[in-house]
TITOR-551034 format. One record per residue (C-alpha): chain; residue number from 0; x, y, z negated. Coordinates in Angstrom, 3 decimals. Each point is the difference from the previous one (the first is absolute). Last residue first. Layout:
N
<site><chaine>A</chaine><num>NUM</num><x>X</x><y>Y</y><z>Z</z></site>
...
END
This chain:
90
<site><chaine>A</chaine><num>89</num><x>-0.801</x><y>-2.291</y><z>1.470</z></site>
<site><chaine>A</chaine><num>88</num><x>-1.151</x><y>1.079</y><z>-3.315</z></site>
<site><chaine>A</chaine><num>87</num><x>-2.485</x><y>2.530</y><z>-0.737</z></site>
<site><chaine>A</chaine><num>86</num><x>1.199</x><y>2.920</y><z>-2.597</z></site>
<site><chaine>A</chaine><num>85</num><x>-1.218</x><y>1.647</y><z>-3.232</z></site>
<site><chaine>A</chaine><num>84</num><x>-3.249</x><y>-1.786</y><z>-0.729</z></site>
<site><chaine>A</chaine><num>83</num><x>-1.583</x><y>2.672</y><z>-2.495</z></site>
<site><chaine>A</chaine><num>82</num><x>-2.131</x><y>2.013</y><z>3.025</z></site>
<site><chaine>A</chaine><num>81</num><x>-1.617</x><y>-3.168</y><z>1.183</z></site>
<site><chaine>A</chaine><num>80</num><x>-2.001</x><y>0.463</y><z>-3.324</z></site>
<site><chaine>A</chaine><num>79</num><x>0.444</x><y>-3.634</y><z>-2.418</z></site>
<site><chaine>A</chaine><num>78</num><x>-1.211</x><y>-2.973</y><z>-0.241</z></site>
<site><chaine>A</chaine><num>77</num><x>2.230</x><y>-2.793</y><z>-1.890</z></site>
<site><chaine>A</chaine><num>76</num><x>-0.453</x><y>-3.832</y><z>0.230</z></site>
<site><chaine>A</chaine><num>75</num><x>0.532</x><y>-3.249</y><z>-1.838</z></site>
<site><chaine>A</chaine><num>74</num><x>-1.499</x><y>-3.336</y><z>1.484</z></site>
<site><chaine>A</chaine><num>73</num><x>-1.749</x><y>-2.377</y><z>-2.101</z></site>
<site><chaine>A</chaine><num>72</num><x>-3.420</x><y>0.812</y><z>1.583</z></site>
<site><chaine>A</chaine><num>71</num><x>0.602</x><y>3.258</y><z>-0.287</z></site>
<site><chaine>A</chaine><num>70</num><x>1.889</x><y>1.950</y><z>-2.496</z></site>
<site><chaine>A</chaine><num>69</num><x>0.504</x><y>3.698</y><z>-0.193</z></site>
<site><chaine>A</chaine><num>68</num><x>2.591</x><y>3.038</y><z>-0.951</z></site>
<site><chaine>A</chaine><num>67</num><x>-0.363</x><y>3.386</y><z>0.808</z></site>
<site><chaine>A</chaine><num>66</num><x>2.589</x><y>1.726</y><z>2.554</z></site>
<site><chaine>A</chaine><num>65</num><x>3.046</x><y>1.924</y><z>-0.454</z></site>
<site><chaine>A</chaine><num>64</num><x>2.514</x><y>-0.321</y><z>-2.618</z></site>
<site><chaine>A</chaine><num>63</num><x>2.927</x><y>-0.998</y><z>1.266</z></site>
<site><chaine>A</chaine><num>62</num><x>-0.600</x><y>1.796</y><z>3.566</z></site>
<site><chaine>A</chaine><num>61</num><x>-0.950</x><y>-2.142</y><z>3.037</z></site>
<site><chaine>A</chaine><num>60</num><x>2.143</x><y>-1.503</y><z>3.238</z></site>
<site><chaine>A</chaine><num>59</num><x>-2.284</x><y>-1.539</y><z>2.535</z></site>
<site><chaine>A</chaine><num>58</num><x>-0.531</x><y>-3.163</y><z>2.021</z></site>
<site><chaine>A</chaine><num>57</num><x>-2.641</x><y>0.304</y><z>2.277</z></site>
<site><chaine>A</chaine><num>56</num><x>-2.438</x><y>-2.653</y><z>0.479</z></site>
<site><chaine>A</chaine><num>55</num><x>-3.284</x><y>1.674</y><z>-0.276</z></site>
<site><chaine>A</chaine><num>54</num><x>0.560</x><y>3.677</y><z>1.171</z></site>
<site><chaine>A</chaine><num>53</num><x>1.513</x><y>3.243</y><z>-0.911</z></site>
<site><chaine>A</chaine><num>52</num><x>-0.114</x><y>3.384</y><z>1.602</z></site>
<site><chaine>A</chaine><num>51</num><x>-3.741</x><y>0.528</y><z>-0.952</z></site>
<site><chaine>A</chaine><num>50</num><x>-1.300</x><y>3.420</y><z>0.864</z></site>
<site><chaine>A</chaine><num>49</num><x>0.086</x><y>2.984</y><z>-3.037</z></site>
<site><chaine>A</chaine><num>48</num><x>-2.359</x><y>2.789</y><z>-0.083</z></site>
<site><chaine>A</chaine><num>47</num><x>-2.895</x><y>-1.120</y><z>1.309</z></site>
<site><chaine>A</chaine><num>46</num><x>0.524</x><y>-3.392</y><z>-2.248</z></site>
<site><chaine>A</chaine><num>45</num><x>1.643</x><y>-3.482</y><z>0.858</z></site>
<site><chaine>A</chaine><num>44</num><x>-2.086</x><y>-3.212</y><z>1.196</z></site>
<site><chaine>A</chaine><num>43</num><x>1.763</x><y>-1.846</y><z>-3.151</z></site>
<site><chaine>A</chaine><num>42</num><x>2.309</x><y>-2.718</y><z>0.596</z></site>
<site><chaine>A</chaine><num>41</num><x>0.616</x><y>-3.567</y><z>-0.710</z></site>
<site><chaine>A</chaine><num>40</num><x>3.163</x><y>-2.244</y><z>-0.755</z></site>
<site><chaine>A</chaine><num>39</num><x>2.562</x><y>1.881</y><z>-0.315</z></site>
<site><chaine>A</chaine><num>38</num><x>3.715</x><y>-1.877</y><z>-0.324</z></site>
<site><chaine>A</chaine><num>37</num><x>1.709</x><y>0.790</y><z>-2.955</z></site>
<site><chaine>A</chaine><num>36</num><x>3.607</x><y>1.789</y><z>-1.506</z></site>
<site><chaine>A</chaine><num>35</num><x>0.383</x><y>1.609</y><z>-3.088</z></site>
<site><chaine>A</chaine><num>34</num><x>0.250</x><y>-2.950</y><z>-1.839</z></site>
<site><chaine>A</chaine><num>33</num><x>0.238</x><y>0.541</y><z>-3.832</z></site>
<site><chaine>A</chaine><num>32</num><x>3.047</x><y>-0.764</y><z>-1.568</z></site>
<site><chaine>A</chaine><num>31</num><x>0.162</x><y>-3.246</y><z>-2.626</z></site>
<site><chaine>A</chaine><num>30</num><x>-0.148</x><y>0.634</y><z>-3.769</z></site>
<site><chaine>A</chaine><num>29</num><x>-3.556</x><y>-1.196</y><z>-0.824</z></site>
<site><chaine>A</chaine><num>28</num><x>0.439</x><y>-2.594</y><z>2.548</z></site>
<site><chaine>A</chaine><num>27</num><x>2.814</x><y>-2.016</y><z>-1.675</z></site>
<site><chaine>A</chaine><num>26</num><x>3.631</x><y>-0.182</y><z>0.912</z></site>
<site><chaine>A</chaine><num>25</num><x>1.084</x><y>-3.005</y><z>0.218</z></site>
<site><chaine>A</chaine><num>24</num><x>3.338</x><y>-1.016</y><z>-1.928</z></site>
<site><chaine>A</chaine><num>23</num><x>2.327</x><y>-2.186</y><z>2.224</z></site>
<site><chaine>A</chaine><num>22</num><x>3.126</x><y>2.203</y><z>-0.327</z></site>
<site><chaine>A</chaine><num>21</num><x>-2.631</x><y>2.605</y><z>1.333</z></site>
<site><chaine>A</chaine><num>20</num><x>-3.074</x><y>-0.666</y><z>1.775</z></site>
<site><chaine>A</chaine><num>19</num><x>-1.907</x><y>1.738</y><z>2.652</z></site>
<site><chaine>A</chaine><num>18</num><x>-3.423</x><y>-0.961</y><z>1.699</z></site>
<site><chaine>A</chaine><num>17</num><x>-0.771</x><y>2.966</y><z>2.222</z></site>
<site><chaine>A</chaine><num>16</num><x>-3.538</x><y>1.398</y><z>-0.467</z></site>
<site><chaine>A</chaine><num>15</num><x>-2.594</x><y>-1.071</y><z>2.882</z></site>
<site><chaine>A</chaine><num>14</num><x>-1.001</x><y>2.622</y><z>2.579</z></site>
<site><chaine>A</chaine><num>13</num><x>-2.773</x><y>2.342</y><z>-1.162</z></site>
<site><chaine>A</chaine><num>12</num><x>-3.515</x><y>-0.985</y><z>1.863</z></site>
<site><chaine>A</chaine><num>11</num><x>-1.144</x><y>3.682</y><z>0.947</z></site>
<site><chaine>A</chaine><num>10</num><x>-3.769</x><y>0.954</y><z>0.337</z></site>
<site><chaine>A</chaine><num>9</num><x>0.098</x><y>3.580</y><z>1.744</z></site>
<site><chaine>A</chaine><num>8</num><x>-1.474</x><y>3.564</y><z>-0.698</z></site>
<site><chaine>A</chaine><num>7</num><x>-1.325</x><y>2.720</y><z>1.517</z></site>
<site><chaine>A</chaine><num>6</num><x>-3.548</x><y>0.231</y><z>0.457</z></site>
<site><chaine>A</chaine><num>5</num><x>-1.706</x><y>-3.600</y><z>-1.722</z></site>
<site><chaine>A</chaine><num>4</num><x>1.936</x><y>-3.507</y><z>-0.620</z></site>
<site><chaine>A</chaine><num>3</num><x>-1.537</x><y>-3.345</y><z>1.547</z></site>
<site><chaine>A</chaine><num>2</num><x>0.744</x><y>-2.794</y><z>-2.770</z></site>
<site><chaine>A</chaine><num>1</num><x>-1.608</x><y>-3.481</y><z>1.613</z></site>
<site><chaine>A</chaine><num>0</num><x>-2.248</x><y>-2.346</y><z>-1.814</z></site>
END
């Protein structure tokens, strides 16, 4: 099964969270920072009043709390409106 998103918004596989320990204590997941970095994955065709700027393969910068939350087929995702990624990376 494949996720296709609708108007204007994009599929977005966030990057992997940093592994960081101090003094040899590891910090667990609850307390970890949130990427706010992914590559997108699919796109939406856009609306009449906004054209897609992003496509599949793009890595882009998001806001904190942007996006909705899903899991598929083991892998975690977030869609969100084009309009809440923040910058494209070159």
């Amino acid at each position: 099964m494949k996720i296709q998103p609708l108007a204007d918004r994009v599929l977005i596989e966030p990057a992997a969270a940093e592994e960081k320990t101090i003094g040899g204590i590891i910090i667990p997941d609850t307390a970890k920072e949130k990427p706010l970095q992914g590559t997108v994955v699919a796109v939406g065709k856009g609306t009449k009043d906004e054209e897609m700027v992003l496509k599949a393969g793009d890595t882009v910068l998001y806001g904190k709390y942007a996006g909705t939350e899903l899991e598929h087929e083991g892998k975690k995702y977030l869609i969100m409106r084009q309009s809440d990624v923040v910058a494209i990376l070159a």
